[in-house]
N, C-alpha and C positions, 0 to 999 in steps of 0.2 A: 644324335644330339642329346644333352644332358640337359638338365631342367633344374633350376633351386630358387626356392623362394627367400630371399632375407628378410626379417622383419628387425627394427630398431625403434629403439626408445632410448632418451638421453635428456639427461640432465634435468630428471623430473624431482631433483631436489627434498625427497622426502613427501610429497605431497603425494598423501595418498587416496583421496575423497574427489570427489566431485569442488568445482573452486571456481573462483572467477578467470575469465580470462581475456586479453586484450585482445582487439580484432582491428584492424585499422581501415578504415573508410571514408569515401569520400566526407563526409563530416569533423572529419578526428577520429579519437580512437573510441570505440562503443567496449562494453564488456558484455559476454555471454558466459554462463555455463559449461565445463567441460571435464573431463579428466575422470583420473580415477583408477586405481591399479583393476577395481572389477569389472570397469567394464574394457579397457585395453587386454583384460585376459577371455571375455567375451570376444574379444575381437580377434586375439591369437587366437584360441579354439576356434573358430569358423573357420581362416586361413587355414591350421595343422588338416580339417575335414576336408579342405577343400583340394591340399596340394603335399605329394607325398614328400618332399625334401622341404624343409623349412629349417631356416637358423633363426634362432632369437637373438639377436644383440643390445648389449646394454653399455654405452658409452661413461658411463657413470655420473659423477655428482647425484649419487642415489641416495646416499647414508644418510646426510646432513642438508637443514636448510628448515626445519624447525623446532620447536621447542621440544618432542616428544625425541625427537633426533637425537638433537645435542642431550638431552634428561639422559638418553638410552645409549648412547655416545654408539647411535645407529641400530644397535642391535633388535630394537622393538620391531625394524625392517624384516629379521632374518625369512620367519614365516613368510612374507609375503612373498620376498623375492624368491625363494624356495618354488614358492607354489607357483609364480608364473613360468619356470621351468624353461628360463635361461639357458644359453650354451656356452658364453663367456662374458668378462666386461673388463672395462680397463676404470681409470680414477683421476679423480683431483679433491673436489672438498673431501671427498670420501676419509681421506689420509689427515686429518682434521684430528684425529684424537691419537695423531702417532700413527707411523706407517705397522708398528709391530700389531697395534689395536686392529690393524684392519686385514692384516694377516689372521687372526684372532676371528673375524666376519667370513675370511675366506674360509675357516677350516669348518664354520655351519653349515656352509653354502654348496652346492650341488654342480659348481660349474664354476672356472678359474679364475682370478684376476690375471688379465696379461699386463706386461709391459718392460719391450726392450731398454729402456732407457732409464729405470730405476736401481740403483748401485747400493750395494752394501759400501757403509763406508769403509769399514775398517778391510773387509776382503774383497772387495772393489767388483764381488760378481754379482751378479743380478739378485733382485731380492723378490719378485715375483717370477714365473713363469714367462718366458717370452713369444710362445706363441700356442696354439692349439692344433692338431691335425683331429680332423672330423670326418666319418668316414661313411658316403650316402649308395650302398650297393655298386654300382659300375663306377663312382669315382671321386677322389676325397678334397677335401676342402683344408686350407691352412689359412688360420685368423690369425693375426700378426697384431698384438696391441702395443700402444703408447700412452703413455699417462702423460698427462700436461706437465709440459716440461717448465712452467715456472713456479711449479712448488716452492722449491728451496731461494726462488729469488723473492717472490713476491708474497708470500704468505707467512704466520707466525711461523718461531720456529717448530714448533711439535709437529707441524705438517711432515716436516723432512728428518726428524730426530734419526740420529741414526743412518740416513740414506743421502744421496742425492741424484740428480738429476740432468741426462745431455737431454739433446731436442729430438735424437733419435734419429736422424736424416742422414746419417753417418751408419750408422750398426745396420740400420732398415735393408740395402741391397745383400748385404751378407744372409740377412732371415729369411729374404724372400728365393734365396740359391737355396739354401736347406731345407723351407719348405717343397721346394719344387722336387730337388734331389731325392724327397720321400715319400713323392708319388701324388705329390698336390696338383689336381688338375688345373682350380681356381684358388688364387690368394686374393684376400682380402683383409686391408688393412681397416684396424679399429683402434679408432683415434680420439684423443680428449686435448689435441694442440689448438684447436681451431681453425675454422672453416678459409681464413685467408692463407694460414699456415700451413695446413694442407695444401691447397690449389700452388702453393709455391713448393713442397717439396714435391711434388707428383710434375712438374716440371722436369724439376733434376733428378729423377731417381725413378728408373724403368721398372715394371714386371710388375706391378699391382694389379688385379683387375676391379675391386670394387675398394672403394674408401666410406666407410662409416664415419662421419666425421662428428665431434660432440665440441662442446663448450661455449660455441658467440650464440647460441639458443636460432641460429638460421633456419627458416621454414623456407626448405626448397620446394619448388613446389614441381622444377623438371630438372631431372638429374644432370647438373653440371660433367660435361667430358672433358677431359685431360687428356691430349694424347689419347690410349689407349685404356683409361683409368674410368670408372663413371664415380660419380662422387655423391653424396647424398646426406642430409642433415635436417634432424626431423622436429624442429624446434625445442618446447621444453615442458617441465611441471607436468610432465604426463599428459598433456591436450591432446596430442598428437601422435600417431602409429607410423613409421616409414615402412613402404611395401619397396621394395623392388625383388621383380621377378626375371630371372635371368636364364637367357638358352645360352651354350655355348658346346664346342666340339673345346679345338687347340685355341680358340678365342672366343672370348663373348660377339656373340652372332647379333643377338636381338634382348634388349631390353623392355619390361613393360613397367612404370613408377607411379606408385599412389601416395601422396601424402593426405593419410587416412586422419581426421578430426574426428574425435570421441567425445562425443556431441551428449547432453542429457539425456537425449534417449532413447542410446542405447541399451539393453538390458545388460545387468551387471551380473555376473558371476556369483552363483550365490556362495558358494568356497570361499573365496576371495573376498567376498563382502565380510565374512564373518572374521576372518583371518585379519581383513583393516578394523573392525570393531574389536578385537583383542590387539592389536596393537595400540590402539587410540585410549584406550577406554578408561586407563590409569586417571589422565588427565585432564578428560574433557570436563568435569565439572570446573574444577581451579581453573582452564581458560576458558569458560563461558562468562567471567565477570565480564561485566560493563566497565571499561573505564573511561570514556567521552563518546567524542561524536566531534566526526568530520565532515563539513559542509560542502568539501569538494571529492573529487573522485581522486584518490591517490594510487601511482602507477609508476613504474621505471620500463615503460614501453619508449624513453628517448634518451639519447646519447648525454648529449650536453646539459641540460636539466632536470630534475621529474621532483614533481611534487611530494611523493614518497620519500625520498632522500632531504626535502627542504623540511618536514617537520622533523626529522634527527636533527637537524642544525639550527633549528629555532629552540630545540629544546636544550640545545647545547649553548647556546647562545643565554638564553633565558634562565639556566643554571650556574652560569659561572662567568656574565657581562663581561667575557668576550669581546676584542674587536672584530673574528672574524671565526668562523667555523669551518670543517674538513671532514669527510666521511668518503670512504671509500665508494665506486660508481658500481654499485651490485648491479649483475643482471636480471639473479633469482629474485622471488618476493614476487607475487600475482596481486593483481588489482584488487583494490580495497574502493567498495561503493559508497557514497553518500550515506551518512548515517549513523549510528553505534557502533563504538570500536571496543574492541573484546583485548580480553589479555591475548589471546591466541593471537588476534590483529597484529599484536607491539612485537613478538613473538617472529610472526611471521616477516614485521619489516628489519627485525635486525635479531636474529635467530642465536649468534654469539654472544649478545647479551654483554657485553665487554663495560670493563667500566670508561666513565667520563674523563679526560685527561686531560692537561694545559702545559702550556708549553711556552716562550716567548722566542718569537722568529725577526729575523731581519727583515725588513723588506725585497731584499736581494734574495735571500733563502726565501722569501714567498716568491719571488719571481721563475728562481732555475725550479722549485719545485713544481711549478704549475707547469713550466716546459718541458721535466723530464714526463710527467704527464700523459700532456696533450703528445707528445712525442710515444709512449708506448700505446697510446690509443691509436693514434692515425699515422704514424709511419709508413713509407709508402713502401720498406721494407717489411715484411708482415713477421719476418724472425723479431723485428723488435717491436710489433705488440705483444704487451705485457697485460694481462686485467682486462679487466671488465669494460664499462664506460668512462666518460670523465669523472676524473676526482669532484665530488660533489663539494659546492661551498658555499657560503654565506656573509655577507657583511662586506662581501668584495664585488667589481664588477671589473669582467675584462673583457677585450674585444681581441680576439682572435682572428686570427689566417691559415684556416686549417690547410691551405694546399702550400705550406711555406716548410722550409725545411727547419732539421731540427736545431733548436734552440733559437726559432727566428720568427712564431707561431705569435708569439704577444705582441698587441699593438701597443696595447695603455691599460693599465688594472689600476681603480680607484680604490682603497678600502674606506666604506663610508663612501664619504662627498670628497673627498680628497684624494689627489693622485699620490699611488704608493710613492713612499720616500727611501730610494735601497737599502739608506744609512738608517733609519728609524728602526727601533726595536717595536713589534707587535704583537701583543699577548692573546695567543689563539685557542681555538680549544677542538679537540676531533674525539675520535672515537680509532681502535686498531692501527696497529702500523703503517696498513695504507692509509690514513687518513694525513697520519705526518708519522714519515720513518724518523724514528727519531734518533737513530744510528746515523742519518745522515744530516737531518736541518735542528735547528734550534738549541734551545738548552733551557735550564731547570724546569724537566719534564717532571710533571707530578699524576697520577693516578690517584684520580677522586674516588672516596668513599663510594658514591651514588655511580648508581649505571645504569647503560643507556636508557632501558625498558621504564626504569623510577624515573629518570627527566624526563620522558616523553606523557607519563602520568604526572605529572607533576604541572606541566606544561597545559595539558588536557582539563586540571582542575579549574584553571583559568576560564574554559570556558569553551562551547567550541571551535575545534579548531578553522582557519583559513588559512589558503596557501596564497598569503595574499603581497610573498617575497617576490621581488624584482628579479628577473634568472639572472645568474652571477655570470655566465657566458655567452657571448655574443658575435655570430660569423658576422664578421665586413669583408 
C-alpha cells in the first residue's frame, strides 16, 4: 500500500494575520479569532514531521483581497507563499491585475500555477501549465488544475486580457489519460470552478481520485464521495487547514479527513511571522486611521443579504440620492465587530476600491437583471452558477422563489413603497460591472470622481453607522 498526506488551503484572499472569523451557531452567527499564514505553516511543519509524503495545495484567490494586495498588485505575497513551500496552485482573483501579471508571480514562486482551461488568445494554447507529475519514491502523483472558469465572463476585463477561458470538463479526460500514461499512480484534480461544479463534473468524467475543490469558501467537514472521486474543500481567509490522508495500491483503499481550524493558539511560526511583518509593514500605519464606528456586527456569512454589503449601498445611496443601489454579492471580506472601523476595515470590505457610478435603468432591465442573478446563484444547473452570492441592493424589495426556474424566480420588487413600473426609467447607482454590467442594462453610465472607500467615509462622518436597512430579498 502507498501512503500520501494532501494538505489544502484556498481562497484565503490575501489575509495573512490572525482576523476575525464567522462560526455559525445555534444563536446566529458568533465571531472568533483565527487564521494566519504563521501559524497554518506551524501547522504544515507538524504534518511534513509527522508523515513522509505530503502535497501542499493551494487552490488560489491568494494574491488579492486587500489593500496591501491590490497596492502590491499581489506581489508583497511572493515571500510568504515561498516560504510555506507549496507544490502547485491554480487561480481566479489572482488574475486580477492581468493574467501576464500573474505569470510575472509565477516566475518568484517555487511551485507552478496550473490550469487546463486558460487559452492564449491569439495562439489558442494554453497559457499556464496544465498539470504537475510529483514524484513520492515507490509512486508518482499528477495534479491536474483548473482556474475558474468565469474570469472572462464575469469579471473586469483585465482579469482575462489577453486569455480566455472553457470550464474544462471537456480537455479534463484527455489530462487525466496523460497523466496516467506517465506513471501516475494517483490524479488529483485542483479546482478553483466550485464546490457544486465540481460535484457535477466528477459525475460525468471518470479517473480522478481526489478533488481539491476552491472558490464557494465550503467547509467540508467529511469528504464528499463521487463515484470513485473523494472531494474536499476547506473553507477560506486562511481559518482553516484541509488534511486528507490517503492509502491506496491501484485505488484509494482508505481515507482519513481533518478539517483542521487554526484557532489563536496555536503557536505561529516565527519565519513566517517575520516574513507577514515585512510584507504588512509598508502600510500599517496609513490603515490604522479611525474612520467611525459600527454599532452592529458586519459580515457576508449570508447568501441573500449581509450587513457588510448594505453599508456600500447606503453610502452609495447617500452620495448620489439614488433610487436604488447594486454591489456585487462578495464572498471574501471577514467579519468586522462592533466598534471602530479603520481604513484597513473599508479596505478590507471592498478591496478594489472602484469608483462610485450611476446609471439610469428601466424598470424591466431592473427586473431581467435581478433574474439573470438569482439564476447564476441558484441554478439548479450548477455549470450556470456564475459569482458569488446574490447581487447585493438597496432601495428595492423583492420577494423571491428560489426553487422556480429561470427567469420565473421574482414574485413582485417594489423600489421604495412602490411597485416597480417595467416602463419607468430608474436612476441607480453600484459600484464594478457586477453590480450593473453595463454592456448589458441601462445607459448614460457615468463614473463618479469619489470611490467607494471615500463614500463609505463619508457616510461614517455622519455618525455611527447602523444597519438598520430592510433586506431587499425575500424567500416566499
Amino acid at each position: 500500500m502507498k501512503n500520501l498526506t494532501i494538505l489544502q488551503i484556498n481562497d484565503t484572499h490575501s489575509y495573512l494575520e490572525l482576523h476575525q472569523e464567522h462560526m455559525y451557531t445555534p444563536d446566529g452567527i458568533e465571531v472568533v479569532k483565527a487564521g494566519g499564514y504563521a501559524r497554518l505553516k506551524s501547522l504544515v511543519n507538524d504534518i511534513r514531521k509527522e508523515r513522509q509524503n505530503v502535497l501542499l495545495l493551494d487552490n488560489g484567490d491568494t494574491f488579492h483581497g486587500t489593500y496591501d494586495a491590490v497596492a502590491s498588485k499581489g506581489m508583497h505575497m511572493v515571500p510568504v507563499i515561498r516560504h510555506m513551500g507549496f507544490d502547485a496552485m491554480t487561480f481566479h482573483w489572482d488574475a486580477a491585475y492581468t493574467p501576464a501579471h500573474l505569470k510575472t508571480i509565477e516566475e518568484k514562486l517555487e511551485h507552478p500555477i496550473l490550469a487546463i482551461n486558460c487559452y492564449d488568445k491569439q495562439t489558442d494554447e494554453l497559457y499556464f501549465k496544465p498539470y504537475l507529475l510529483k514524484e513520492y519514491g515507490n509512486f508518482k502523483v499528477g495534479i491536474i488544475g483548473i482556474a475558474s472558469s468565469i474570469i472572462d465572463k464575469t469579471m473586469p476585463p483585465a482579469f482575462s486580457e489577453g486569455v480566455y477561458f472553457t470550464f474544462g470538463n471537456e480537455e479534463l479526460p484527455g489530462y487525466i489519460d496523460e497523466v496516467r500514461q506517465q506513471g501516475a499512480d494517483l490524479v488529483i484534480l485542483l479546482s478553483h470552478n466550485g464546490f457544486p461544479q465540481d460535484i457535477k463534473m466528477l459525475h460525468e468524467v471518470a479517473g480522478v481520485d481526489v478533488c481539491i475543490s476552491g472558490h464557494t469558501h465550503n467547509r467540508i467537514e467529511v469528504p464528499v464521495k463521487v463515484n470513485d472521486t473523494y472531494v474536499i474543500q476547506s473553507g477560506s481567509h486562511g481559518s482553516f487547514l484541509g488534511r486528507l490522508d490517503v492509502t491506496f495500491d491501484d485505488k484509494i483503499r482508505e481515507v482519513a479527513h481533518e478539517l483542521i481550524f487554526a484557532a489563536e493558539d496555536i503557536p505561529e511560526d516565527a519565519d513566517m511571522k517575520k516574513l507577514v511583518e515585512d510584507a504588512l509593514s509598508a502600510n500599517r500605519a496609513m490603515l490604522a486611521e479611525t474612520v467611525g464606528e459600527t454599532k452592529d456586527l458586519l459580515h457576508r456569512a449570508t447568501s441573500l443579504n449581509a450587513p457588510m454589503d448594505n453599508l456600500i449601498l447606503k453610502s452609495l445611496l447617500s452620495v448620489t440620492g439614488a433610487d436604488a443601489a447594486f454591489s456585487n454579492g462578495w464572498r471574501y471580506g471577514v467579519p468586522i465587530q462592533p466598534g471602530q472601523l479603520t481604513l484597513e476595515d473599508l479596505h478590507r470590505i471592498i478591496p478594489v476600491n472602484p469608483p462610485v457610478s450611476t446609471a439610469v435603468l428601466s424598470g424591466q432591465e431592473i427586473w431581467d437583471m435581478l433574474e439573470e442573478n438569482l439564476h447564476h446563484t441558484f441554478s439548479g444547473d450548477p455549470y450556470e452558477q456564475m459569482g458569488g452570492y446574490v447581487k447585493r441592493a438597496m432601495g428595492l424589495k423583492a420577494f423571491i422563489k428560489v426553487e422556480n426556474p429561470n427567469t420565473l424566480r421574482l414574485q413582485q420588487v417594489f423600489i421604495g413603497n412602490e411597485p416597480l413600473e417595467k416602463a419607468a426609467a430608474y436612476r441607480v447607482a453600484y459600484v464594478t460591472k457586477q453590480g450593473v454590467p453595463k454592456e448589458k442594462y441601462g445607459r448614460e453610465h457615468k463614473d463618479l470622481e469619489i470611490h467607494a472607500v471615500d463614500a463609505i467615509r463619508q457616510l461614517l462622518q455622519k455618525g455611527p453607522y447602523a444597519d438598520d436597512s430592510p433586506a431587499a430579498f425575500e424567500v416566499v
